[in-house]
C-alpha positions as CSV (number, residue, x, y, z in Angstrom):
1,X,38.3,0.4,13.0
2,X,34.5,0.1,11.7
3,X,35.6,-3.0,9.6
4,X,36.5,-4.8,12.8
5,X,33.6,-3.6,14.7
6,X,31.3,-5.2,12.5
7,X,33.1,-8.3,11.8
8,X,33.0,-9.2,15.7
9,X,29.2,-7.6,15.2
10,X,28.4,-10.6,12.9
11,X,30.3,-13.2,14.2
12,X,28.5,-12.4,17.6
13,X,25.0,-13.1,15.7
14,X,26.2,-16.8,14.9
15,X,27.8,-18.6,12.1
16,X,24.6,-18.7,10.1
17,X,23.7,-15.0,10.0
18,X,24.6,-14.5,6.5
19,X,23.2,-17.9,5.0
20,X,19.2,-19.1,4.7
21,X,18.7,-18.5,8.3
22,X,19.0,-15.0,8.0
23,X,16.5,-14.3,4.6
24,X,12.9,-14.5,6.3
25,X,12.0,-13.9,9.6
26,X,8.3,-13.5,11.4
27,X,8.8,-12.3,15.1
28,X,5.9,-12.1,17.3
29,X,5.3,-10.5,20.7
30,X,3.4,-7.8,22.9
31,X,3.9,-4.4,23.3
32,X,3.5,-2.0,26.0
33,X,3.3,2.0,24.6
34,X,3.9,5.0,27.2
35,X,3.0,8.4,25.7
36,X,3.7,11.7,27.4
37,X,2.8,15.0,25.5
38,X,1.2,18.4,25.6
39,X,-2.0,17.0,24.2
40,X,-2.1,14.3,27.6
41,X,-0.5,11.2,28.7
42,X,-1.3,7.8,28.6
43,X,-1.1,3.9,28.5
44,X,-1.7,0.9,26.1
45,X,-1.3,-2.1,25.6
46,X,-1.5,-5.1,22.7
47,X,0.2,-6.8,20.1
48,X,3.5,-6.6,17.8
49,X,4.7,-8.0,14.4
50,X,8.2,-8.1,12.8
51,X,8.6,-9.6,9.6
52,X,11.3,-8.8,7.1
53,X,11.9,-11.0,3.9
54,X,15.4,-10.3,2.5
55,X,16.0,-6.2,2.3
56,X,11.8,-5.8,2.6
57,X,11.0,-5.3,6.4
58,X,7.2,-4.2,8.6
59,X,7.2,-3.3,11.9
60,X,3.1,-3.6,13.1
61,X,1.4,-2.9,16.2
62,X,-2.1,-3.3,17.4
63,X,-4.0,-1.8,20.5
64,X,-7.3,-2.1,21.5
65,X,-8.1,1.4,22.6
66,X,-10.4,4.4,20.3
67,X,-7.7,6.9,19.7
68,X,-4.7,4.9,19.1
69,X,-5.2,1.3,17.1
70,X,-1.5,1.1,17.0
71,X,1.6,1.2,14.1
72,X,1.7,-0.2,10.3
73,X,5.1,0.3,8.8
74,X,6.1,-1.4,6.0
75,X,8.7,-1.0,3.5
76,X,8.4,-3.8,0.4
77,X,12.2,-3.1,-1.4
78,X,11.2,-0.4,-3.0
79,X,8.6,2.0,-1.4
80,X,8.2,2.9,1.7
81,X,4.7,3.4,3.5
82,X,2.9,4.1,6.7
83,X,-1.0,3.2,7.5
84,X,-3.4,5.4,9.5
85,X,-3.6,5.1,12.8
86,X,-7.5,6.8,12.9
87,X,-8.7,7.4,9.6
88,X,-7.0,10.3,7.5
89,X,-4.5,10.6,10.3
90,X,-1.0,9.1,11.1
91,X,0.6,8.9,14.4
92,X,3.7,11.0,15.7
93,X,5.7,8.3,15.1
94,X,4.4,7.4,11.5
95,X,4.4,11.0,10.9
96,X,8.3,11.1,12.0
97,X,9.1,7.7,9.9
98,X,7.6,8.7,7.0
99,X,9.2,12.0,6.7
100,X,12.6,9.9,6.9
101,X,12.0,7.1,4.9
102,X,15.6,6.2,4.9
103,X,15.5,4.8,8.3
104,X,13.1,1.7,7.2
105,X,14.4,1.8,3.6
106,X,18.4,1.2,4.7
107,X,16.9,-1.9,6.8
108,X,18.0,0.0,10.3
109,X,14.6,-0.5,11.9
110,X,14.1,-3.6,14.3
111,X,18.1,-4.0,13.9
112,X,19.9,-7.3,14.3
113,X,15.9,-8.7,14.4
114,X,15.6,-8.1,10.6
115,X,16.7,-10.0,7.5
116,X,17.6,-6.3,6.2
117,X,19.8,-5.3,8.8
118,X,22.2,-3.3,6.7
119,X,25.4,-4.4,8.1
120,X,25.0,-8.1,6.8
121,X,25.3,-6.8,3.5
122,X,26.9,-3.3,3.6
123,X,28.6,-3.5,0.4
124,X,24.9,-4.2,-1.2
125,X,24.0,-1.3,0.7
126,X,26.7,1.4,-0.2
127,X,26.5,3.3,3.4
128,X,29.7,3.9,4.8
129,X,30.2,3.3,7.9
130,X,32.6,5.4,10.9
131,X,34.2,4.8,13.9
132,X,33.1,7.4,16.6
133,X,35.2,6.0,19.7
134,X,33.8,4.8,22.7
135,X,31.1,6.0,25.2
136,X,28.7,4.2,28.0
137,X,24.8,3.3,28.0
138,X,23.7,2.3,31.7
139,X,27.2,2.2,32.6
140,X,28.2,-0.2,29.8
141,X,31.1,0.9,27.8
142,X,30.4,0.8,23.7
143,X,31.6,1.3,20.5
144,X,29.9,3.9,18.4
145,X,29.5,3.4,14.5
146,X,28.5,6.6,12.3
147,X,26.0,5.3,9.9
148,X,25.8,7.4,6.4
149,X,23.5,6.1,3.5
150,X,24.4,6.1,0.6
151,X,22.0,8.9,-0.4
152,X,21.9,12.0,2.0
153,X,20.2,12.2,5.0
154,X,19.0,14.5,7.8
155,X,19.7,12.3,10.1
156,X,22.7,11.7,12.2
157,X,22.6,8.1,12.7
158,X,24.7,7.0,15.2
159,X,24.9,2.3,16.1
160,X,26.3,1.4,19.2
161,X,28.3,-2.0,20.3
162,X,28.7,-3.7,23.6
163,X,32.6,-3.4,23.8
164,X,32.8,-6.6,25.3
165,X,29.8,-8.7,23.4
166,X,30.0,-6.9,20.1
167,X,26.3,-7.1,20.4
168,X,23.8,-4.1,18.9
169,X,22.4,-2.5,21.4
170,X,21.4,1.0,20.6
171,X,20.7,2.3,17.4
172,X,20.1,6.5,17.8
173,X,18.5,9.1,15.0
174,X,18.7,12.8,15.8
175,X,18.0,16.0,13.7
176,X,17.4,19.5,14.7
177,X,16.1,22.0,13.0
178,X,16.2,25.6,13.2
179,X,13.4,27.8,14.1
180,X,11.3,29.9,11.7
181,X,12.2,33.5,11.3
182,X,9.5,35.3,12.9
183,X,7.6,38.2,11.9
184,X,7.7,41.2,14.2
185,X,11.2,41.5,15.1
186,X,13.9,40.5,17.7
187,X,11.4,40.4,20.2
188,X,9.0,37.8,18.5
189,X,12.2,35.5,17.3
190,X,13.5,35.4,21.3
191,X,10.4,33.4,22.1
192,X,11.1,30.7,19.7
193,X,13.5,28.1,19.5
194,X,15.0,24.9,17.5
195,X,13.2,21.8,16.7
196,X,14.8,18.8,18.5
197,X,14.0,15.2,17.1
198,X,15.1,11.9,18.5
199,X,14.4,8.4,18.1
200,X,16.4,5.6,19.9
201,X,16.0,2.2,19.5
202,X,17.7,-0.2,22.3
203,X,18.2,-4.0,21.9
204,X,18.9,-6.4,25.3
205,X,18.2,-9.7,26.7
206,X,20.2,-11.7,23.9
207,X,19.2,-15.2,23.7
208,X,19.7,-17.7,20.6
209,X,16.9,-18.4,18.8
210,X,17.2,-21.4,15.7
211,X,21.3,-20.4,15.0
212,X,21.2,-17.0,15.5
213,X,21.4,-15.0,18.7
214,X,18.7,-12.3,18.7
215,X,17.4,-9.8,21.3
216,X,13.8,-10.9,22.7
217,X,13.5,-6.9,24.2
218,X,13.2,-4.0,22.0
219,X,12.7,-0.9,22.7
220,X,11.5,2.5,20.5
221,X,11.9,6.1,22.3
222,X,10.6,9.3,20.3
223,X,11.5,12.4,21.4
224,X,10.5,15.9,20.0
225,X,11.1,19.0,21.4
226,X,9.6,22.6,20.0
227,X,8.6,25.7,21.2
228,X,5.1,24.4,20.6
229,X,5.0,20.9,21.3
230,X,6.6,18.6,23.5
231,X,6.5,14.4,23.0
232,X,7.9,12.0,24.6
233,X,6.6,8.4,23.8
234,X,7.9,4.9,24.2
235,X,6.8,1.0,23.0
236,X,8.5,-1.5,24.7
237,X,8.5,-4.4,23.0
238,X,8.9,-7.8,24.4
239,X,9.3,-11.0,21.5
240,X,8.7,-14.7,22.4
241,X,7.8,-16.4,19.1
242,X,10.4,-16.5,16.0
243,X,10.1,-18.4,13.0
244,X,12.6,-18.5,10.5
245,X,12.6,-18.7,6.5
246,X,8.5,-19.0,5.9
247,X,6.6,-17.7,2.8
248,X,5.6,-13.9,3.3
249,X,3.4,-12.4,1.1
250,X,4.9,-9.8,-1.1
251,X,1.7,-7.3,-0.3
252,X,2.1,-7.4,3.4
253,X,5.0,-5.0,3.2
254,X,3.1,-2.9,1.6
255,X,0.3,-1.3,4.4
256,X,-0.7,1.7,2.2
257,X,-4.6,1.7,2.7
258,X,-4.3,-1.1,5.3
């Protein structure tokens, strides 16, 4: 059943993942980014930021090359924004986050790394939560949880569970959507063809940090696929410094203008 799913879930997180430990955390670490797409491929490099206070959560990260100055996601308890990457414009993956709000607002980004991580407090939260059998990632069997908020969604959200570690190890978000009836006919519509989005996140290399046992390797893949445009970009995040119950200022989950 889901209910035992996520109780082993949060007993594998440690005794203290409900109490203070869990309220405020600032974790800090670099981030490699990998971008493949019809407008050109490339690499960078630099910095990331999670902080989550409580149900209020921002994901930042910053590179030091022209075109792409990085990610500023923020979502403060009760709105939801996303900063510029160049000015007047927001990246594909800002774009994508801020047309599905729900993912930051239900406290599924960063996962088990945030203090909003929906399943510590699922009754708060109202989702309900499914169980969708078992399947294997890398050849490692795991549970699958259907996640439904408690407002609709586009989304099917889908959490995943190492069968043997109850850890989180995959959270995925897909949505497709149909192609545009074209003018002209049969023969124009042949040519086009459904809208495929996907973002995965995957957790790994599990390590306790203060009383809880958090991943230190995070990874974010966004995929779309259109009769127009093709993406396929990845940040792989690797986190070496947490701290644990500090003072964050209210306005920092706020990056609207930032």
């Amino acid at each position: 059943k889901a209910e035992d799913v996520i109780a082993k879930h949060l007993e594998s997180l440690g005794a203290a993942a409900a109490g203070a430990d869990a309220r405020s955390r600032v974790v800090v670490g670099t981030s490699h980014a990998v971008f493949r797409g019809a407008s050109g491929d490339g690499v960078a490099n630099g910095g990331v930021v999670l902080a989550s206070a409580s149900n209020k959560s921002l994901l930042a990260m910053k590179f030091d090359i022209p075109n792409y100055s990085g990610e500023k996601l923020g979502f403060d308890g009760k709105k939801f924004t996303v900063g510029y990457n160049t000015p007047g414009k927001r990246s594909t993956l800002g774009s994508f986050l801020l047309i599905h709000g729900e993912i930051f607002k239900e406290g599924l980004v960063g996962g088990t790394l945030s203090s909003a991580w929906p399943l510590l407090n699922l009754a708060e939260r109202g989702a309900k939560v499914e169980f969708d059998g078992t399947e294997k990632i890398a050849g490692v069997s795991v549970y699958c949880l259907r996640y439904k908020p408690r407002n609709s969604s586009d989304l099917s959200i889908k959490l995943y569970f190492d069968t043997k570690t109850f850890q989180h190890v995959r959270t995925q978000y897909d949505r497709v959507v149909a192609a545009p009836i074209a003018a002209g006919g049969i023969d124009a519509q042949a040519g086009r063809r459904e809208t495929r989005y996907k973002l995965v996140e995957d957790f790994s290399d599990y390590k306790l940090e203060g009383k809880l046992n958090l991943p230190h390797a995070y990874t974010l893949h966004l995929e779309i696929q259109s009769t127009s445009n093709s993406v396929k970009n990845k940040w792989e995040m690797t986190f070496n410094q947490f701290a644990f119950n500090q003072e964050i200022d209210e306005n920092d989950f706020n990056v609207e203008g930032k």
